[in-house]
N, C-alpha and C positions, 0 to 999 in steps of 0.2 A: 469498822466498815461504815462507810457514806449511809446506804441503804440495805434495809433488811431485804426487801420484795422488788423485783422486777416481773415486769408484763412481756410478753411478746404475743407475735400472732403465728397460728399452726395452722396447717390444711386439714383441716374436716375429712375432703372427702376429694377423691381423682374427680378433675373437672373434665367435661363432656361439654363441648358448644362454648357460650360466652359464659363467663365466671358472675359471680352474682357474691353480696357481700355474705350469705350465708353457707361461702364454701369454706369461708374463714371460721376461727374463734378466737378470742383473748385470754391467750392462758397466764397465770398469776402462778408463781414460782419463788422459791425462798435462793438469793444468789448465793452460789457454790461459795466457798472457802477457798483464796487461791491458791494454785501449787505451785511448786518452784517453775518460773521463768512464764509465767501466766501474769497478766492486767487487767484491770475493770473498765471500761470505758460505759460513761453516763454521755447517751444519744442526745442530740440535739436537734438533727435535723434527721429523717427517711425519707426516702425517695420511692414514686411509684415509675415504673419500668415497663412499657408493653413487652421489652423480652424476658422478663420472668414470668408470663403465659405459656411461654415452652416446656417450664419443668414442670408443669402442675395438673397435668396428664400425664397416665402408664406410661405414652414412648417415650424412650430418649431422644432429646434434641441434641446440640452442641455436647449439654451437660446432664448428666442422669437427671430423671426423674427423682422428683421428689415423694419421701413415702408420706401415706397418710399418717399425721399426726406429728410430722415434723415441721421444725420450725422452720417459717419463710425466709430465705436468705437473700432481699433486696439490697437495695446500699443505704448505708447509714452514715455521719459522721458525729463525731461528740467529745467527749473531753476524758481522760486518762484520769481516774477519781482513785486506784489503790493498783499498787506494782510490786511483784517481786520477777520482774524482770528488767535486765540494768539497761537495754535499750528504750526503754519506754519511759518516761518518767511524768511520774503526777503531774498535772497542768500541761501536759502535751496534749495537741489537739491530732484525730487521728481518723481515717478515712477507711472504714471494712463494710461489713456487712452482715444484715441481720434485723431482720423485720422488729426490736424490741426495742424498751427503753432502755435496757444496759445489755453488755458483750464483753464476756471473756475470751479474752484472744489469748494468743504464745505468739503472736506476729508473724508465724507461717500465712501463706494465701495472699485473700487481696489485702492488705492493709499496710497504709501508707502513713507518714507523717505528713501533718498540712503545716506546708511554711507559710511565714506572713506577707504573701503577698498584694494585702491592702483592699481585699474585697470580700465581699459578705459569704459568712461560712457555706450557707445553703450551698451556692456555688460550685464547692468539693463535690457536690453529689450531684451538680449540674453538667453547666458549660465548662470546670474543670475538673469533672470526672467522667463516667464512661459515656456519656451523649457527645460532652465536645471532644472527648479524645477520638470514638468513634467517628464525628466530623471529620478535623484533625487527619488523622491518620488515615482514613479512607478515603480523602484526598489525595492525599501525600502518597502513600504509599501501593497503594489500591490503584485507585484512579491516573497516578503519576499525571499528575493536570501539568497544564500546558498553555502560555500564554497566548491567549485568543479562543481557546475551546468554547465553544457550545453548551451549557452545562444546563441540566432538566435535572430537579428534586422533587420527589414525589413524598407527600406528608410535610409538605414544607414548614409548616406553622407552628411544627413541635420542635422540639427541643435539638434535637442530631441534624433534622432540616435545614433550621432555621440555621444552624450553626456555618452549618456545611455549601448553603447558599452564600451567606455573608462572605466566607473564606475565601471562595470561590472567586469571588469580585473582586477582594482584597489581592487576591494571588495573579489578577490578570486576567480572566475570561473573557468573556466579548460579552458575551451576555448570561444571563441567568436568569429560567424560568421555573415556577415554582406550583406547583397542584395541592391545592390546599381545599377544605371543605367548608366554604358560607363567605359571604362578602366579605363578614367584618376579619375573617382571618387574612381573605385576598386583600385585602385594604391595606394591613398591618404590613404585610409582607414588602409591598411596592414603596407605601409613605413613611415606612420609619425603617424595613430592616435592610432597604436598597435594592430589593431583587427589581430586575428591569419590568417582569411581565409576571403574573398572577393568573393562572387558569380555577376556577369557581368546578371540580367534580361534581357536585350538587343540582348545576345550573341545566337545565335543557340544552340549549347550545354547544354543551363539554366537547362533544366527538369535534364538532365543526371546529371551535376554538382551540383544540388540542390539533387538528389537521393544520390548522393556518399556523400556528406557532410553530409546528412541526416541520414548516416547510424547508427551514432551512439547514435540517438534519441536527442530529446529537452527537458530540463528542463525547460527552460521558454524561452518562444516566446514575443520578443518588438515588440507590428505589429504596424506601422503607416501609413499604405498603405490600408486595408479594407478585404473585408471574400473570395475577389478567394483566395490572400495569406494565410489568417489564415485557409484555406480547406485545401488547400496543405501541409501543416504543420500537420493536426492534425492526419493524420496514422502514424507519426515521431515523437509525442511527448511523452514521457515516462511516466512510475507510478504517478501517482500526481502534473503531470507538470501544468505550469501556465501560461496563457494567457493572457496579460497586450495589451488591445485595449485603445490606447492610441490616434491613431488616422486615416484619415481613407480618406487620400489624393486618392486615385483611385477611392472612390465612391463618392464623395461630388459632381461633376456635373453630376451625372447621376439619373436617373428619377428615384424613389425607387421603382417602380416595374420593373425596367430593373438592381438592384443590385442583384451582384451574392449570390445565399443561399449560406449554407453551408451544406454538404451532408454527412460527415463523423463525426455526431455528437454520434454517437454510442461509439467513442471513448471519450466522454466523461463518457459512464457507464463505459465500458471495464479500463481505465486508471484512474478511478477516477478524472477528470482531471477537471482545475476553469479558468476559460476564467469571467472577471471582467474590466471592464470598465474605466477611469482613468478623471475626471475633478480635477484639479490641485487646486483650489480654496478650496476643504475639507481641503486644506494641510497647509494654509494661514496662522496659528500660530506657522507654524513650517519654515517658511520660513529662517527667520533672522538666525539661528544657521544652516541652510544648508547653504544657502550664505555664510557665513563667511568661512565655511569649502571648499564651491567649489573654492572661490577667492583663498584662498592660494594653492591650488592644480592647479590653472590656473600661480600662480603668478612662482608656481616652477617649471613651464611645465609638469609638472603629465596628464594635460589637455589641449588639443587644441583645436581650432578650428579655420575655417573660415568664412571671411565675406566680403559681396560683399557690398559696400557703392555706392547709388543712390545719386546725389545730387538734391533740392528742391521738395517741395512738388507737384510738376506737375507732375515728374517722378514717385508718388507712385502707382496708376493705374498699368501702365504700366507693375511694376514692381513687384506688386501684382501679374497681370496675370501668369506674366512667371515663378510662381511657379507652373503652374500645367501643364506645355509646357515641363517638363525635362529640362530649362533652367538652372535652379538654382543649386549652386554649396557652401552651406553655408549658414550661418542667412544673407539674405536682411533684412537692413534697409535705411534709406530715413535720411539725411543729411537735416533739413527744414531748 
């Protein structure tokens, strides 16, 4: 066996409000012995997730709750180090999940093989795993865009935003507006990731800047931020406009009877209008021909992005947290 010890990180304790890195710990572990049709994979790259805040409270969200003391199952990818299963073989690079520096799998679930398509591993657990598939697909499928639509992304400067803005363009829209938090993200967004217009939420002016931008209604709203923003949006949204709740970083630590309603639901008779929900996993056979297509659109800068690199698995906590601090500027991931 490669290595005796593997680390991962466990939940402490059910989080209440915003997480903080002492809900975590780094637990030290001697790796199992494999059983038949079981693989080792040695992590490379982990990813922090703002929807993995959903399992780490008692309710269930999408996906049960997670118990106290179990391990974190964010995404991970890394390299296939010992196999006694005949699909998987040593030196394969491979895409699951799991807050540690190593994972045994049997390749049930999420775990994927990574073909070489010519761009940097991290990536897998980026813009060509569940953030840009989530773009991707909640486009595509969700949104069913449309050449010339109107398109509003809210949390634009992250990673599913950022994606799902560009796409958007790429695909035909008319225009593409983006809500982002602080200049230097509204900056980014307009002079390198092409969206047409940049709203600053942070800014005094926001209401007035969001009315004017607004005026000329929404085709489809990308909300990854939660329902005060998709309120606000929906007396601006047009005839048959579309609602892609993708996700929902404003409300995830707040207690669900202190998340905001939403009160302008009248526009949904008045406008006809489909607000639809987006878990990325329905889309799981259509993955491999969108990745092909996003890498070369990354590989020919069509597509940016950025990313903030943590180094070892101690800093992932940490690192996690200050996704929901307005820290973060790009996909974190963790360097194990």
């Amino acid at each position: 066996m490669t290595a005796l010890e593997m680390k991962r990180i466990v939940l402490v304790r059910h989080i209440e409000g915003v997480p903080t890195p002492d809900d975590f710990r780094v637990e030290r572990l001697p790796i199992p012995a494999l059983g038949d049709g079981q693989f080792l994979v040695k992590n490379d790259f982990v990813s922090c997730d703002p929807g993995t805040r959903s399992r780490l409270s008692p309710g269930a969200s999408y996906a049960p709750p997670l118990a106290v003391g179990a391990p974190v199952d964010g995404f991970c990818v890394g390299e296939v180090i010992e196999s006694r299963n005949a699909r998987f073989a040593v030196g394969e690079r491979v895409m699951l999940s799991g807050w540690a520096t190593h994972v045994v799998s049997n390749g049930r679930g999420y775990c994927l093989k990574v073909p070489d398509l010519d761009v940097p591993e991290s990536l897998w657990i980026g813009l060509l795993g569940v953030p840009g598939m989530t773009a991707w697909f909640g486009l595509r499928r969700v949104a069913q865009l449309q050449a010339g639509d109107r398109v509003l992304v809210t949390s634009a400067a992250g990673p599913v935003g950022a994606t799902a803005g560009q796409l958007a363009k790429l695909w035909g829209a008319s225009e593409v507006v983006g809500i982002a938090g602080g200049a230097e993200k509204c900056a980014w967004l307009t002079e390198v990731a092409g969206f047409d217009r940049a709203i600053d939420y942070k800014a005094p002016d926001f209401e007035a800047t969001f009315a004017d931008a607004s005026a000329g209604g929404w085709d489809v709203m990308f909300d990854n931020v939660g329902n005060a923003m998709i309120d606000r949006a929906l007396p601006h949204m047009k005839l048959r406009g579309r609602i892609v709740v993708s996700g929902q970083v404003a409300d995830y630590n707040t207690p669900v009877d202190r998340v905001p309603g939403l009160k302008h639901t009248a526009q949904f008779i008045a406008k006809r209008l489909r607000m639809e929900g987006l878990v990325v996993f329905d889309d799981l056979p259509g993955f491999a021909g969108a990745q092909a297509e996003l890498a070369g659109l990354i590989r020919s800068g069509a597509v940016v992005y950025r990313e903030e690199v943590f180094e070892g698995l101690a800093s992932l906590p940490a690192a996690f947290c200050g996704l929901f601090s307005g820290a973060s500027f790009g996909r974190r991931v963790v360097r194990v």
